[in-house]
C-alpha positions in Angstrom: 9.0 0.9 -7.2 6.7 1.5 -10.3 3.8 4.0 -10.9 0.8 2.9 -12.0 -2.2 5.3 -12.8 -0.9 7.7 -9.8 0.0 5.3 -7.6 3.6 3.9 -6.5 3.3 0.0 -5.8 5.4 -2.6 -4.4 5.5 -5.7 -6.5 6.2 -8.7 -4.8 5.9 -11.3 -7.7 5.9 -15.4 -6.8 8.5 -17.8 -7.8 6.6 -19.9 -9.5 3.2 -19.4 -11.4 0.8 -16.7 -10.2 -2.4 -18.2 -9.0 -3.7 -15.2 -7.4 -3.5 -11.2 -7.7 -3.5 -9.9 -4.3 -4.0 -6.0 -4.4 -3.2 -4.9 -0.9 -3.9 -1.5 0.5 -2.2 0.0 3.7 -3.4 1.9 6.6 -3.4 5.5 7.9 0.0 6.5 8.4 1.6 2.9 6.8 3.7 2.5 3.2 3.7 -0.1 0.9 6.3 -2.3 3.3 3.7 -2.6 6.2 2.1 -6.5 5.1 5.5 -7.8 3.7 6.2 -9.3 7.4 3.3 -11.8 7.1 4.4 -13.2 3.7 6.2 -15.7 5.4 3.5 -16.9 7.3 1.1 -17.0 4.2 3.5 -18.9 1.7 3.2 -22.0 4.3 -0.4 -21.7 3.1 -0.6 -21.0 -0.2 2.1 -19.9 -2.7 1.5 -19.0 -5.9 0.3 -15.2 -5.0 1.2 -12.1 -6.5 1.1 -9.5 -4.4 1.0 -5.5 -5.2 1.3 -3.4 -2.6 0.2 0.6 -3.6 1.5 3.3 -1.5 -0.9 5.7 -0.3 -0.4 9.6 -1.4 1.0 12.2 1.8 -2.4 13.8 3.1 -3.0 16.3 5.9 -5.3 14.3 8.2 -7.5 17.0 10.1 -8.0 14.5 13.0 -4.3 14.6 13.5 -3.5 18.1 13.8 -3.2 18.5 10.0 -0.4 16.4 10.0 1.3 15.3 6.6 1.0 11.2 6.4 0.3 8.6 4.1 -3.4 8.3 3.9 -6.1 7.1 1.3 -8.4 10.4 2.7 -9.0 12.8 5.2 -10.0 12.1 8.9 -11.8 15.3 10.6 -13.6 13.3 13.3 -12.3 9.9 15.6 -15.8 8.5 15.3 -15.6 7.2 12.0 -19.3 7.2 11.1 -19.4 11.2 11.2 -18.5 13.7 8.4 -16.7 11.1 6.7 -14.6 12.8 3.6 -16.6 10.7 0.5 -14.7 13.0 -1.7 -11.4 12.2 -0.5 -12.3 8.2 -0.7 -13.8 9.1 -4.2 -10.0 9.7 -5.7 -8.1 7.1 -3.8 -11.4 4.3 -5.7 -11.0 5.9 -8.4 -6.6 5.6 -8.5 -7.5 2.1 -7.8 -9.7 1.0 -10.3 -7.0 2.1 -12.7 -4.4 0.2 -10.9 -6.6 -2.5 -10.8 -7.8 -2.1 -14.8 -3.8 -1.9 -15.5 -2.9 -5.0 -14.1 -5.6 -7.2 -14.9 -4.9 -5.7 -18.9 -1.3 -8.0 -18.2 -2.6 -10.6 -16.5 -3.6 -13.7 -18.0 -7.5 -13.8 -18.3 -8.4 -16.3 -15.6 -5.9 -15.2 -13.1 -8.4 -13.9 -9.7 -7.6 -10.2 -8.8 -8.6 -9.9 -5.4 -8.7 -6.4 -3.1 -7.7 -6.6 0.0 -7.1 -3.5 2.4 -6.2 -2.8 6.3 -8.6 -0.2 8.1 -8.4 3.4 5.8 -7.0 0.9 3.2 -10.4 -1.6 3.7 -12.9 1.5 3.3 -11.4 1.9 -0.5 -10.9 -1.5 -1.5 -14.9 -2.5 -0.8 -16.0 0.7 -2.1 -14.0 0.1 -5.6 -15.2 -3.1 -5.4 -18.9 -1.8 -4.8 -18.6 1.4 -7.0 -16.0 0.8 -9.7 -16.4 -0.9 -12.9 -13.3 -3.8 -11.9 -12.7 -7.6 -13.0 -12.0 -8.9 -9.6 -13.0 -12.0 -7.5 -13.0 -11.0 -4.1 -12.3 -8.4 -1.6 -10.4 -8.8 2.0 -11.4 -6.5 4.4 -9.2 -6.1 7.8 -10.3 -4.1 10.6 -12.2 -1.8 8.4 -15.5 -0.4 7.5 -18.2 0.4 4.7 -18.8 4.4 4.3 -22.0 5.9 4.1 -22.2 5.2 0.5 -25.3 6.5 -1.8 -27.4 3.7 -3.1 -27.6 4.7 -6.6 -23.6 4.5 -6.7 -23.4 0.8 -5.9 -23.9 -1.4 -8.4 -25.9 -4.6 -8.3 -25.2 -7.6 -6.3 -22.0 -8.6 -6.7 -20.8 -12.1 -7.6 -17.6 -12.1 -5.1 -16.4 -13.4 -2.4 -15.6 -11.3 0.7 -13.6 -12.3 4.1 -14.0 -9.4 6.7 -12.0 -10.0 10.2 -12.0 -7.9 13.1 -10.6 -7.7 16.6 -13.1 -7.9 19.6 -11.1 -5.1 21.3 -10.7 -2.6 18.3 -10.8 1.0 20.2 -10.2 2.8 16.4 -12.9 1.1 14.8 -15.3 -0.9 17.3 -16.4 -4.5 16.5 -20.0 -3.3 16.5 -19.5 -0.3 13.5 -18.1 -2.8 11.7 -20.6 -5.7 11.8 -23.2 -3.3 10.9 -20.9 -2.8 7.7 -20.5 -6.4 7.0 -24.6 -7.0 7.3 -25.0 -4.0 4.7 -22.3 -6.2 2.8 -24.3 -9.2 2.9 -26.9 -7.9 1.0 -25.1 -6.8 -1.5 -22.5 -9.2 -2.2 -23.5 -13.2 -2.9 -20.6 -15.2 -0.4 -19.6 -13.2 2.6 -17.8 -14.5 5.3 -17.1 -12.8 9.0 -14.5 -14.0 11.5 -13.7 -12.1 14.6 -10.3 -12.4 16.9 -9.1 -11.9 20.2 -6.9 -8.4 19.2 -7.2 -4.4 18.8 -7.0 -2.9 15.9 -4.1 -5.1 14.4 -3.2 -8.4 12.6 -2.7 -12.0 14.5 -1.1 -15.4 13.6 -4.3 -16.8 13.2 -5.9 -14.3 11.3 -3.2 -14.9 8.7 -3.5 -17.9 8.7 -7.4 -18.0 8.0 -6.6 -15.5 4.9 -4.3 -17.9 3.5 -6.7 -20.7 4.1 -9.2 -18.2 2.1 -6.8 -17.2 -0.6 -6.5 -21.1 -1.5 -10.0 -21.3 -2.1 -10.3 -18.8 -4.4 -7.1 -20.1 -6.0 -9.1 -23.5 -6.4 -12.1 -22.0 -7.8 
């Protein structure tokens, strides 16, 4: 694995020309190796994608006894809309907009560079994207959620596209926290898409599927 700007990533680069950068963030308590299953499934879609997968740094997550995990920032409460640690998600955006800045610096000009992050690894990839000062096209955000972020720190309307999915049955994060996020989202980011799915607080076929379908459209832009 290489390190880049504090981070250690997985880089899983595609046969043949890159179409897309997908910048993929993990959950609490995942690595790097958690999305590499549904690859597969996505290449039947689209190929062509470059995806980086960063690793998260080992935090002591107060909700879980203090235990030391993988984790983007610090839990201290399982409802997720209560003394949430802005600090903690402060770093991790700010680690990623230099991951982000680094590889778009390699990448050829008009290649799309798009953040995409499951739960704890959603919260930082729309608040870099809302926050940060980073050249990317869109943002994918799976069963996740927007923290209670200061107006004056987000920046104006943003010219992306986002794709936010969730499952109807979601006990970590419910549906309904979330769709408040993604109608805060709306208003500040121009195309903004919402699908929900029969599932907890996971990944399905279709879902995949629909983020492939996604990724080609940006692709085609």
């Amino acid at each position: 694995m290489d390190t880049i700007n504090n981070l250690r990533i997985l880089d899983i680069k595609p046969d043949t020309e890159t179409q897309v950068i997908v910048i993929w963030l993990h959950g609490l308590g995942a690595n790097a190796s958690d999305f590499e299953p549904v690859l597969p499934i996505l290449n039947e879609v689209i190929t062509g994608i470059r995806y980086i997968f960063p690793n998260a740094p080992l935090k002591s997550v107060s909700v879980n006894g203090g235990m030391m995990m993988p984790a983007w920032y610090d839990i201290s409460n399982p409802d997720l809309s209560q003394h949430q640690d802005l600090d903690g998600i402060e770093e991790s955006c700010c680690n990623l907009e230099g991951l982000v800045t680094h590889i778009r610096n390699e990448a050829e000009d008009n290649t799309p560079i798009i953040l995409a992050g499951f739960s704890q690894g959603g919260v930082i990839a729309l608040t870099t994207a809302l926050t940060k000062d980073v050249d990317i096209q869109g943002v994918l955000a799976l069963s996740t959620y927007l923290p209670e972020l200061k107006q004056h720190d987000i920046t104006n309307k943003l010219d992306l596209s986002l794709l936010m999915m969730h499952g109807t049955s979601d006990p970590v994060i419910p549906i309904g926290f979330a769709k408040k996020s993604f109608e805060k989202l709306a208003t500040l980011i121009s195309d903004t898409n919402w699908e929900e799915f029969p599932m907890d607080h996971s990944l399905c076929y279709e879902e995949v599927i629909k983020i492939g379908e996604w990724l080609k459209t940006i692709a085609n832009k």
